[in-house]
C-alpha positions as CSV (number, residue, x, y, z in Angstrom):
1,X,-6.2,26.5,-3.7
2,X,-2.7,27.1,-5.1
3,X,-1.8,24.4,-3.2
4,X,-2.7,20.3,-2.5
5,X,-1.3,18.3,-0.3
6,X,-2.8,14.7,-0.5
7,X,-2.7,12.7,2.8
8,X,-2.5,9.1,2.9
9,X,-1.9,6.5,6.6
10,X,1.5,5.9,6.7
11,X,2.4,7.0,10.0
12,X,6.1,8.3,8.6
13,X,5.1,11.1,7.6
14,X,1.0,11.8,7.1
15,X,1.7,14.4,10.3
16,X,3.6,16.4,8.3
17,X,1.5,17.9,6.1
18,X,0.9,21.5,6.1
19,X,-2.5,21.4,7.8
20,X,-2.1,25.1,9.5
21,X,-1.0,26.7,6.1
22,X,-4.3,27.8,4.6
23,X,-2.5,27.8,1.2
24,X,-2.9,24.4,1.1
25,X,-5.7,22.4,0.5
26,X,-5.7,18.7,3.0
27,X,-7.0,16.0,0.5
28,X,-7.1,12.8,2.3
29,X,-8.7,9.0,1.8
30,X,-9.3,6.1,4.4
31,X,-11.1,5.7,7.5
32,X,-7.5,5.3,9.1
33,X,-7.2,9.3,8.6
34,X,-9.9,10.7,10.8
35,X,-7.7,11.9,13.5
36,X,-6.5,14.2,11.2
37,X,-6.1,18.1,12.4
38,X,-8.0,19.5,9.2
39,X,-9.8,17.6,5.8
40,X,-10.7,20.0,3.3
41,X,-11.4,16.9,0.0
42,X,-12.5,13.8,1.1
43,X,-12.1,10.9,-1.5
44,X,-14.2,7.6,-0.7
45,X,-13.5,5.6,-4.1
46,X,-14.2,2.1,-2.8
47,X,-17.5,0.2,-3.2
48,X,-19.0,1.0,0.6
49,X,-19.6,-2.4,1.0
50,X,-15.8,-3.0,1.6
51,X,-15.3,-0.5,3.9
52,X,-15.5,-1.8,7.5
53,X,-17.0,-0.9,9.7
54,X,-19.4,0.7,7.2
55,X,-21.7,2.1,9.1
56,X,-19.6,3.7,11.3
57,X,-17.7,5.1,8.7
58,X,-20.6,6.3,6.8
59,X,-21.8,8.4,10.1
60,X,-18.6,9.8,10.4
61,X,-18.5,11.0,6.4
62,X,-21.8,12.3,7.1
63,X,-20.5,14.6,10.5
64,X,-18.2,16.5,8.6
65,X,-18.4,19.8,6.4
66,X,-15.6,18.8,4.2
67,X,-16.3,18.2,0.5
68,X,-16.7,14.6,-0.5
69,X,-16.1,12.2,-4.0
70,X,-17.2,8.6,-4.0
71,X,-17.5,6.8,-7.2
72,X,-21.3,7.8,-7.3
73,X,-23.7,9.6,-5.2
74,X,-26.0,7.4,-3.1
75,X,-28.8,7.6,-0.5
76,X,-26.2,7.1,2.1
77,X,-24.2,10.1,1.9
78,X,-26.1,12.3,-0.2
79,X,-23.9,15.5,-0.7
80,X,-21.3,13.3,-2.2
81,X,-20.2,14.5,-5.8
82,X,-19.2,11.5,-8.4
83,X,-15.7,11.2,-9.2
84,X,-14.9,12.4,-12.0
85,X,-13.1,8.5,-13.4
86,X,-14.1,8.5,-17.1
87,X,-12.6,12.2,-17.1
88,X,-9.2,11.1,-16.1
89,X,-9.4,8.0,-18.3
90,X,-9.7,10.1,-21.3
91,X,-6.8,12.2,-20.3
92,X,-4.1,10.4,-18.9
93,X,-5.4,6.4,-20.0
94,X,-6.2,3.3,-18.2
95,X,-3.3,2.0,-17.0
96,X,-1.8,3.5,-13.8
97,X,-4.9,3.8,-11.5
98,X,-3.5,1.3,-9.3
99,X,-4.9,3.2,-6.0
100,X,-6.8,5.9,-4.7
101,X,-3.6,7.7,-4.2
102,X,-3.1,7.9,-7.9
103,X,-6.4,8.9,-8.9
104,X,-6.2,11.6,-6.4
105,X,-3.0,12.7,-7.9
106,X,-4.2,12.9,-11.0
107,X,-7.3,14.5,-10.4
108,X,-4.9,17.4,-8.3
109,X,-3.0,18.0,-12.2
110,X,-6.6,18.6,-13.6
111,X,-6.7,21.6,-11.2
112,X,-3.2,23.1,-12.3
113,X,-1.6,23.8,-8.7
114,X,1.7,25.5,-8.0
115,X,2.3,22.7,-6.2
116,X,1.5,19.2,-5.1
117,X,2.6,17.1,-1.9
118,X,2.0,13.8,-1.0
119,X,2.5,12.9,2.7
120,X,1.7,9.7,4.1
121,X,2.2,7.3,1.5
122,X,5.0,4.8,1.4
123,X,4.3,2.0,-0.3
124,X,7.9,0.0,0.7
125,X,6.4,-3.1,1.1
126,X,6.4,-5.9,-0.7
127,X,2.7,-6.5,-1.5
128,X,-0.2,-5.2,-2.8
129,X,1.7,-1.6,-2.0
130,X,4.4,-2.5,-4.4
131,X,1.9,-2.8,-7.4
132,X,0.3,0.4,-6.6
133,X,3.6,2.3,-6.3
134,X,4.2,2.6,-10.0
135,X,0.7,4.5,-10.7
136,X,1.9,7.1,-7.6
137,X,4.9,7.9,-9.4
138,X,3.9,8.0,-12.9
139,X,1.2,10.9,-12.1
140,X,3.9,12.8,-9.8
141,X,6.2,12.4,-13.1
142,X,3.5,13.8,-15.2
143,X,2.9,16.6,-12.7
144,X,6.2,17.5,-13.1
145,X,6.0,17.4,-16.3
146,X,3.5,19.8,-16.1
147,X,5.0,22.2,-14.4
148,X,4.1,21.7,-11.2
149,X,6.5,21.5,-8.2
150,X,6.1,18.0,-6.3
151,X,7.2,17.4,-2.7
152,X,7.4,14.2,-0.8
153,X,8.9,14.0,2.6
154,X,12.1,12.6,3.1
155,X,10.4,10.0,5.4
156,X,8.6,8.6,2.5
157,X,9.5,5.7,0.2
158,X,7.6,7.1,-2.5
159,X,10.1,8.6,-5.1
160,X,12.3,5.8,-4.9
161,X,12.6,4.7,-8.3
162,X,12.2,1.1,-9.4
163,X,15.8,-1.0,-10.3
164,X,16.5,-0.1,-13.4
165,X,15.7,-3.3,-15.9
166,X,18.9,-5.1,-16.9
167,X,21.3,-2.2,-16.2
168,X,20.8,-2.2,-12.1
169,X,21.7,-6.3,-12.1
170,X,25.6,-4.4,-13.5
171,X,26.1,-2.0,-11.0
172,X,28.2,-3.5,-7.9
173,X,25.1,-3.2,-5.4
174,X,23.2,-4.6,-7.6
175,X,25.8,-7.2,-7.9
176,X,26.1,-7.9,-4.6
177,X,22.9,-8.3,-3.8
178,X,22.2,-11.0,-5.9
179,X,25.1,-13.1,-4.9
180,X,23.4,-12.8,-1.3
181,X,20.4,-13.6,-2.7
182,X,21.8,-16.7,-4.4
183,X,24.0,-17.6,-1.4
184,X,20.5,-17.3,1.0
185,X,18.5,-19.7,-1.4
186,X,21.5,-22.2,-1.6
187,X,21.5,-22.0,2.4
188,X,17.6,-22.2,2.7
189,X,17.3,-25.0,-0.1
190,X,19.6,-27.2,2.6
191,X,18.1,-26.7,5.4
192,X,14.8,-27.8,4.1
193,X,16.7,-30.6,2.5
194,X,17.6,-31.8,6.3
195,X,14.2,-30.9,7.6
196,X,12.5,-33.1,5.5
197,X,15.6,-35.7,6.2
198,X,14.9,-35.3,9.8
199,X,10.9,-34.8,9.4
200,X,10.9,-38.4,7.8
201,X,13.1,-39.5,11.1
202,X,10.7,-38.2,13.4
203,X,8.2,-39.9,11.7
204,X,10.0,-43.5,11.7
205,X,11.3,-42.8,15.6
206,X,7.4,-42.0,16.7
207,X,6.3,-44.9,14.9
208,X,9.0,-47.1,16.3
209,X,7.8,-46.0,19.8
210,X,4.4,-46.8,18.9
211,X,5.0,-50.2,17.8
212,X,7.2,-51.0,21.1
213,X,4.4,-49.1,23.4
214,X,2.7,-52.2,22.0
215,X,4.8,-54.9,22.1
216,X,5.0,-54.0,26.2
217,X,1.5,-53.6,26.5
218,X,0.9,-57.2,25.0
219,X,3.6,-59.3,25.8
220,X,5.7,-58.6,28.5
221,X,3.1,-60.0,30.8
222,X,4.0,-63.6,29.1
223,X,5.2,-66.2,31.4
């Protein structure tokens, strides 16, 4: 097809792929994605036994007519083809396969499309998400790069660029923001200061209580 549009979970925008424009082909990844209208590529590049549930999963792969890549073929879904991963190594390196998103990316450039879009992938947050941005957007670079025309929602976070090293610390938002930050960390540093303060009071006030609990309970009945 002329056309890929590769379909991650992020609810902003995964709907809004073109599934009733038969230009496109609908490549998608995750168990989290079949609800979707129409699959034509289905990419399964973890180890099954991390997918859960697995079986489940595994019948559901099995039900469908769409074609299928896992990282090799197996008795449990036999029409799978093997990804092509050493392939795309020797073309574009080692270093940004952070995420099945970015292998799927990649693998899209092999096929020379007029044009590639990626819906349903964010990656905003600030965890393992954040580390597999950079390998999304260094493929969608080289795509365009190649030619190709590369569309991303509005909705998504995906083309946001990283902070520019050194140089985004100068610009006044920049700025800004790490005055706030520093003005946060002084605030949080004294609050923990008087929570331990008043942690180590809790402890000597229960501990007093404790000791005259006893005293009442041993002497007060002396004549």
């Amino acid at each position: 097809m002329s056309k890929i549009a590769i379909v991650g979970t992020a609810p902003s925008s995964r709907r809004l792929a073109p599934f009733a424009d038969a230009n496109w082909g609908i490549w998608a990844c995750s168990p989290a994605n079949a609800d979707l209208p129409r699959i034509d590529t289905f990419f399964q590049l973890h180890a099954l036994g991390s997918v859960a549930p697995e079986t489940k999963h595994v019948d559901w792969i099995n039900a469908q007519a769409f074609d299928l890549f896992m990282q090799d073929v197996n008795d449990l879904c036999q029409r799978a083809r093997r990804f092509p991963k050493e392939e795309l190594i020797k073309q574009f390196g080692c270093f940004f396969f952070t995420s099945t998103i970015a292998w799927m990316i990649a693998y899209a450039i092999t096929k020379a499309p007029q044009e590639i879009g990626v819906y349903g992938v964010d990656m905003g947050h600030d965890t393992e998400y954040g580390e597999q941005k950079i390998g999304c957007q260094h493929f969608l670079w080289l795509a365009r790069l190649a030619g190709i025309v590369v569309r991303v929602p509005m909705e998504s976070d995906l083309l946001s660029p990283v902070p520019l090293y050194g140089y985004s610390e100068a610009t006044p938002i920049g700025r800004k923001l790490q005055v706030r930050d520093e003005e946060l960390r002084g605030e949080l540093r004294g609050l923990q200061a008087l929570k331990q303060q008043t942690d180590e009071r809790i402890t000597f006030l229960q501990g007093a209580l404790s000791d005259l609990a006893y005293m009442r309970r041993t002497w007060t009945g002396s004549t």
